[in-house]
C-alpha positions as CSV (number, residue, x, y, z in Angstrom):
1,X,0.0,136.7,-116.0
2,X,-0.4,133.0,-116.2
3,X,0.2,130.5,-113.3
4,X,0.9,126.7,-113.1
5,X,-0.7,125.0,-110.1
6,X,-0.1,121.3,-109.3
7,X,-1.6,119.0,-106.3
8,X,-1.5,115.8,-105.6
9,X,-2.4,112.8,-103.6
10,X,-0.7,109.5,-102.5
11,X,-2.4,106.3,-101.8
12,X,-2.2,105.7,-97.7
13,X,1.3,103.9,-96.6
14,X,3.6,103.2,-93.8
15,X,6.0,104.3,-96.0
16,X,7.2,107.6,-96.1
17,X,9.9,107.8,-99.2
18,X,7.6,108.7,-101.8
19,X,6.2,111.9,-100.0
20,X,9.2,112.8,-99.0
21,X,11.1,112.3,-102.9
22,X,7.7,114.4,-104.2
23,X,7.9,117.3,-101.3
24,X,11.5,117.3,-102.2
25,X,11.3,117.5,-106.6
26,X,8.7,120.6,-105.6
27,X,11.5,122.3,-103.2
28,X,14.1,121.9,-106.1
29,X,11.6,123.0,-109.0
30,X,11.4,126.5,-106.8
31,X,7.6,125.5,-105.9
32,X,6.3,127.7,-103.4
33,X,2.6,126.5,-101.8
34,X,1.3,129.5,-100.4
35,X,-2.6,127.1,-100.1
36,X,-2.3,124.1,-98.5
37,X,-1.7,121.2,-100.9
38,X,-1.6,123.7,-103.3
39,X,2.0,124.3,-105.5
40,X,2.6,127.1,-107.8
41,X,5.4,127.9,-110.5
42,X,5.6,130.5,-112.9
43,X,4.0,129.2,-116.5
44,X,7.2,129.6,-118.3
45,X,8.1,126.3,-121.0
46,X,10.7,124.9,-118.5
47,X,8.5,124.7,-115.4
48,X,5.7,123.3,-117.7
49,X,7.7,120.3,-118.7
50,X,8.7,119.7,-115.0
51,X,5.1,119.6,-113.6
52,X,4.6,117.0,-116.3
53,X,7.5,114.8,-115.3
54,X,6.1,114.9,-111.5
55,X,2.5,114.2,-112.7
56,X,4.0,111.0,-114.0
57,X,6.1,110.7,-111.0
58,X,3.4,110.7,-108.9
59,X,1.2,108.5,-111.7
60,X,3.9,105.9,-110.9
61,X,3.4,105.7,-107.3
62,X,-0.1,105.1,-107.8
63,X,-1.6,108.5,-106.9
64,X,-3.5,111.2,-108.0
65,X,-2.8,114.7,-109.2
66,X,-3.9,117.5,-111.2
67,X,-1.9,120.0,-113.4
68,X,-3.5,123.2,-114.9
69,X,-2.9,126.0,-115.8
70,X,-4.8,129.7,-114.1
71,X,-5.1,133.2,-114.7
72,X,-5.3,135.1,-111.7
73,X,-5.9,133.7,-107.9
74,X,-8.7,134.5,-105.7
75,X,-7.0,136.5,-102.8
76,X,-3.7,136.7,-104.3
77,X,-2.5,139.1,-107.1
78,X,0.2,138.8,-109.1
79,X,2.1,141.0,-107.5
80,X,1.6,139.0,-104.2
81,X,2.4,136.0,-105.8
82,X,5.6,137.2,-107.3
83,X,6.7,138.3,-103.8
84,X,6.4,135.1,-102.1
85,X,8.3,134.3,-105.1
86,X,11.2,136.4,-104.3
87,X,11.4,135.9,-100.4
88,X,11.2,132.0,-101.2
89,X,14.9,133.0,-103.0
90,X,16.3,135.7,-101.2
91,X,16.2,133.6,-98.0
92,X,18.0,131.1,-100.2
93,X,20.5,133.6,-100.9
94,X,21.4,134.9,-97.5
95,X,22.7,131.8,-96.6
96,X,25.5,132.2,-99.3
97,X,25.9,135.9,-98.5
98,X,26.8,134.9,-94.9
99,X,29.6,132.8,-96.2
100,X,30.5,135.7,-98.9
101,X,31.1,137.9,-95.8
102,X,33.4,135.1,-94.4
103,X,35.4,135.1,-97.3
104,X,35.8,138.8,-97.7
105,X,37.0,139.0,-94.1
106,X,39.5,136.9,-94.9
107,X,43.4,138.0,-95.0
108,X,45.6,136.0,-98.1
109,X,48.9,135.6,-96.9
110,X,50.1,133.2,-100.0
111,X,49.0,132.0,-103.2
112,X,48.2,128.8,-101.7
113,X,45.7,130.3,-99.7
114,X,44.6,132.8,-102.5
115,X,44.4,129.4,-104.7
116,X,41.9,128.0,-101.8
117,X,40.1,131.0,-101.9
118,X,39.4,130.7,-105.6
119,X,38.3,127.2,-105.0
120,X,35.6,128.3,-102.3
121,X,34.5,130.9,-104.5
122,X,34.0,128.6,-107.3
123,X,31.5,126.9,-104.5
124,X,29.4,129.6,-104.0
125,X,28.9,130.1,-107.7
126,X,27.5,126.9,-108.6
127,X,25.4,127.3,-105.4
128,X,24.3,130.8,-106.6
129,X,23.8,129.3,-109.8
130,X,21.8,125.9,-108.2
131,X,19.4,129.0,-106.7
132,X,19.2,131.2,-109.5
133,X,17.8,128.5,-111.9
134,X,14.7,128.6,-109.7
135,X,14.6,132.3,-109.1
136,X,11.9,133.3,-111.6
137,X,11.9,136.9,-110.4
138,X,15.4,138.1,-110.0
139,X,15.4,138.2,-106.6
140,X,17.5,141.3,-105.1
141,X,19.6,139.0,-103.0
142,X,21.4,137.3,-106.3
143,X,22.6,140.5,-108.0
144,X,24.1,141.8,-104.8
145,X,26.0,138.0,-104.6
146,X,27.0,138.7,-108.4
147,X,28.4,142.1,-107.3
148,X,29.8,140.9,-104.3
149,X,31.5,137.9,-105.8
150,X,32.7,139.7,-108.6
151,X,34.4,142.2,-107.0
152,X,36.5,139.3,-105.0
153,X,37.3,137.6,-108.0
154,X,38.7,140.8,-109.0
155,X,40.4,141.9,-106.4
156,X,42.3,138.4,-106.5
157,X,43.1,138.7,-110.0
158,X,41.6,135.6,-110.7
159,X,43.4,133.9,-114.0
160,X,41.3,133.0,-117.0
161,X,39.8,129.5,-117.4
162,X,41.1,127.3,-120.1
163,X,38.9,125.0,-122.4
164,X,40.4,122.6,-124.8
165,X,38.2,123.9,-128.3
166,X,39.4,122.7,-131.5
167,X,40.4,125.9,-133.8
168,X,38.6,125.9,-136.9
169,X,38.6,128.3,-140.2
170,X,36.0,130.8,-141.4
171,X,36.4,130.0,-144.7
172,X,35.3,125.9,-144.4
173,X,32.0,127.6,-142.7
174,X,30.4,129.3,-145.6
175,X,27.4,128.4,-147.2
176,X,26.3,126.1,-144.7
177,X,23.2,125.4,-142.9
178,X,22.9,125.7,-139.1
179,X,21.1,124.7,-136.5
180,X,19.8,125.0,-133.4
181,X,17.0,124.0,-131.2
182,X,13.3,125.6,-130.9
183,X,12.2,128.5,-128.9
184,X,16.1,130.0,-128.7
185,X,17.0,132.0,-126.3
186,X,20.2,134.0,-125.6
187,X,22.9,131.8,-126.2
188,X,21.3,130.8,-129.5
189,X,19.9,134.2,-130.6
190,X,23.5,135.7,-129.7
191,X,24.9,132.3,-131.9
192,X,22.6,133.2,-134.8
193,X,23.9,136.9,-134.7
194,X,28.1,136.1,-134.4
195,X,26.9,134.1,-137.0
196,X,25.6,136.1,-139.4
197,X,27.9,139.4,-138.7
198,X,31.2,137.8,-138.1
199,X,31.0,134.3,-139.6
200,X,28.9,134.0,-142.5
201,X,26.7,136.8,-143.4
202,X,24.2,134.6,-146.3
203,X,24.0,131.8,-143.7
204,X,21.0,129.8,-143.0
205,X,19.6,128.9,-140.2
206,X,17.0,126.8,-139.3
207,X,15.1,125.2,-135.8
208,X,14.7,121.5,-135.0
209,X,16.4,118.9,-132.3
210,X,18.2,117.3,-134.4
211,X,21.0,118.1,-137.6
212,X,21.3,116.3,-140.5
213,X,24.5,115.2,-142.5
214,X,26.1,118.5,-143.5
215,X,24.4,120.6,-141.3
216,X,26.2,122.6,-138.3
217,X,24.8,122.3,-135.0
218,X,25.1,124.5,-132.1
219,X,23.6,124.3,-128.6
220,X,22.0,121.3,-129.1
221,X,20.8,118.9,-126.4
222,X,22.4,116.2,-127.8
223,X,25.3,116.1,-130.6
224,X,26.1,119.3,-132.8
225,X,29.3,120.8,-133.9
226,X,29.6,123.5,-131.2
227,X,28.3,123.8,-127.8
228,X,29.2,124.4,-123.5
229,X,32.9,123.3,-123.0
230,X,33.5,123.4,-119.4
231,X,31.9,126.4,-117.7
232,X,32.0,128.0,-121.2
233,X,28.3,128.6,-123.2
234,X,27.9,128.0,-127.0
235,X,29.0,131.9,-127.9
236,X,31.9,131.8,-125.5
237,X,33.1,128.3,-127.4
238,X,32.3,129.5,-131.1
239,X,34.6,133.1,-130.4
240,X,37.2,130.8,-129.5
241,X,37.0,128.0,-132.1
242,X,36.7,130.8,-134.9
243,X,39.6,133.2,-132.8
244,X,37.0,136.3,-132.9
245,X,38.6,139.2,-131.4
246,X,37.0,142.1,-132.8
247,X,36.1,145.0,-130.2
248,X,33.2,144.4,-127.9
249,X,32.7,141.0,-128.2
250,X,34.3,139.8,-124.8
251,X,31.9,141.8,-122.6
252,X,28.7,140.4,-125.0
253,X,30.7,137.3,-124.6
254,X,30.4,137.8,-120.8
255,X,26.8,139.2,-120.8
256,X,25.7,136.0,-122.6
257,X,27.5,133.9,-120.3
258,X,25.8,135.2,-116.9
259,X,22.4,135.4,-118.9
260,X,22.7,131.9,-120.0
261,X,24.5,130.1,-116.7
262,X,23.6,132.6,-114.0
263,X,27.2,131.7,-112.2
264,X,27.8,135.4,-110.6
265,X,31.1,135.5,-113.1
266,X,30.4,138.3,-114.8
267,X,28.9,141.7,-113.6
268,X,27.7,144.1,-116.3
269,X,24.8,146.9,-116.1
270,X,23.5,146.1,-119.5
271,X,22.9,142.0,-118.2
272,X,19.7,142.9,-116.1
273,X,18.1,145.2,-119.1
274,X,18.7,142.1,-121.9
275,X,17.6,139.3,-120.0
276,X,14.5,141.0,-119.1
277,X,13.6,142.2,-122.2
278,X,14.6,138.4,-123.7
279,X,12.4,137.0,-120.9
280,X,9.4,139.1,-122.3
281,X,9.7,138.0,-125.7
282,X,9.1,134.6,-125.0
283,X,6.5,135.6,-122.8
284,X,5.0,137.4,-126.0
285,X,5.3,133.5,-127.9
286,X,7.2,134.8,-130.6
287,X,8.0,132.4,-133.6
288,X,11.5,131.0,-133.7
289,X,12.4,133.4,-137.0
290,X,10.9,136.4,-135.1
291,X,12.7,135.6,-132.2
292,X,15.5,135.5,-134.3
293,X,15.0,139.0,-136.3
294,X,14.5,140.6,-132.8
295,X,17.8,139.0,-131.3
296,X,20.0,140.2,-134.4
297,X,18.7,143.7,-134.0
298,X,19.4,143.5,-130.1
299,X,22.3,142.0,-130.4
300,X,23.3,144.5,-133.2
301,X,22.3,147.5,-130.8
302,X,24.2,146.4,-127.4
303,X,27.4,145.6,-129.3
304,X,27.3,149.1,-131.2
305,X,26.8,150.7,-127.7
306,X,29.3,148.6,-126.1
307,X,32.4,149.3,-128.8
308,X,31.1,153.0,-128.8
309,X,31.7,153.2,-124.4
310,X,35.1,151.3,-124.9
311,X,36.3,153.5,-127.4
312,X,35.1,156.1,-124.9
313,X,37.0,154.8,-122.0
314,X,40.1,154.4,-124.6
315,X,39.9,157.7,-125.4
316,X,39.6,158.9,-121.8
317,X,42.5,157.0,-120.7
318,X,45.1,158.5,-123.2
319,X,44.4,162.3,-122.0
């Protein structure tokens, strides 16, 4: 696989702030340096447009530096590589399952103190989700937070979130043109499919960073018609605006949703299987429209299997 490797240099000075705001930008962009002077990330589109923004970091403070991209390491395989990866993470993660253990030893008397406990758990999931970001290689100390978060959520019965989203009508969304940005991944490959099987079937749907008058955007960087509300993603928002309640679409819902924001909300066997084979695609450098076919027939396929097992389970329940 491919590798991005970054070093720099910084012009001799008494002062120290700009080594230390560099060292730090690396530590937060999930860096790990296993050469001296030498920084590695994974070459996935997001980590190349971060090494750029720290060449001209560094470009500002008068120093040199040089960003390229490699094939393999002298001394180091991949699988090496992907290790230090990994440890980099999971010793990241162990902080947060020492304080999950806190929590779970922990007796609820009232619902004030069940209402704090929410409130701490809430915590660790943006935490979890600050360290997943950078966790390229799904590290095996996240799922077993996920799991371990989950079931505490659970066993508290923790009450839905609400989102303020405008209801809107199926009918004043056909024949319309949508869009969304470049290079989509699952919260806009799972838009394009709700789209086309449960909103508007002859829809079109095109790629750029910006709509035009008349056209409907969703999960744009900037401005669109439908997008994150709160801790909601794009598919989560859109089931709501258009009140979509057919069967299976709440656990896609919540398989998109741990995919996309990695917050240890949802736990589902069928997450770890989609995002990897998602991840591969855009490894593969896929077009946007065959990015788009492949999503509709994935998407088609894990909601087919998920209605079939709650049927199943429906079924089981009634004898």
């Amino acid at each position: 696989m491919s590798w991005l490797v970054f070093t720099y240099s910084l012009p001799s000075s008494e002062r120290s702030s700009p080594r230390v705001t560099i060292w730090r930008r690396l530590s937060r962009l999930g860096a790990i340096s296993p050469r001296g002077g030498v920084h590695i990330l994974p070459d996935k589109e997001e980590c190349v447009e971060s090494f750029q923004w720290l060449t001209k970091e560094v470009q500002q403070q008068k120093g040199d530096c040089l960003f390229m991209k490699v094939e393999a390491f002298e001394g180091l395989t991949d699988q090496e590589l992907i290790a230090l990866f990994q440890d980099k993470s999971n010793k990241e993660y162990s902080e947060l399952e020492a304080a999950v253990t806190e929590l779970e030893s922990m007796s609820i008397k009232d619902s004030d103190e069940t209402a704090q406990l929410h409130i701490e758990i809430e915590k660790l999931r943006k935490r979890h989700a600050e360290i997943s970001r950078t966790d390229f290689f799904d590290a095996a100390g996240g799922m077993r937070i996920t799991s371990r978060l989950a079931r505490l959520e659970h066993k508290l019965g923790a009450p839905e979130q609400q989102a303020e989203i405008t209801p809107v009508s199926i009918e004043d969304y056909q024949d319309r043109i949508w869009v969304t940005r470049p290079r989509p991944h699952v919260d806009r490959l799972s838009c394009a499919w709700l789209i086309r099987r449960f909103i508007d079937e002859m829809a079109k749907i095109k790629y750029s960073n910006k709509p035009t008058n008349n056209e409907v955007g969703f999960d744009m960087k900037e401005g669109g018609t439908f997008g994150h509300v709160g801790n909601l993603c794009t598919f989560e928002t859109m089931m709501i605006a258009f009140d979509l309640r057919e069967a299976g679409l709440r656990t896609v819902a919540e398989i998109v949703h741990e995919i996309d924001l990695r917050d240890s909300r949802y736990l589902h066997p069928e997450t770890a299987g989609v995002d990897s084979i998602l991840k591969g695609w855009l490894l593969k450098q896929y077009s946007d429209e065959e990015l788009e076919a492949h999503g509709i027939a994935l998407f088609d396929g894990l909601h087919a299997d998920i209605v079939r097992k709650e049927r199943a389970g429906k079924g089981e329940r009634k004898e």
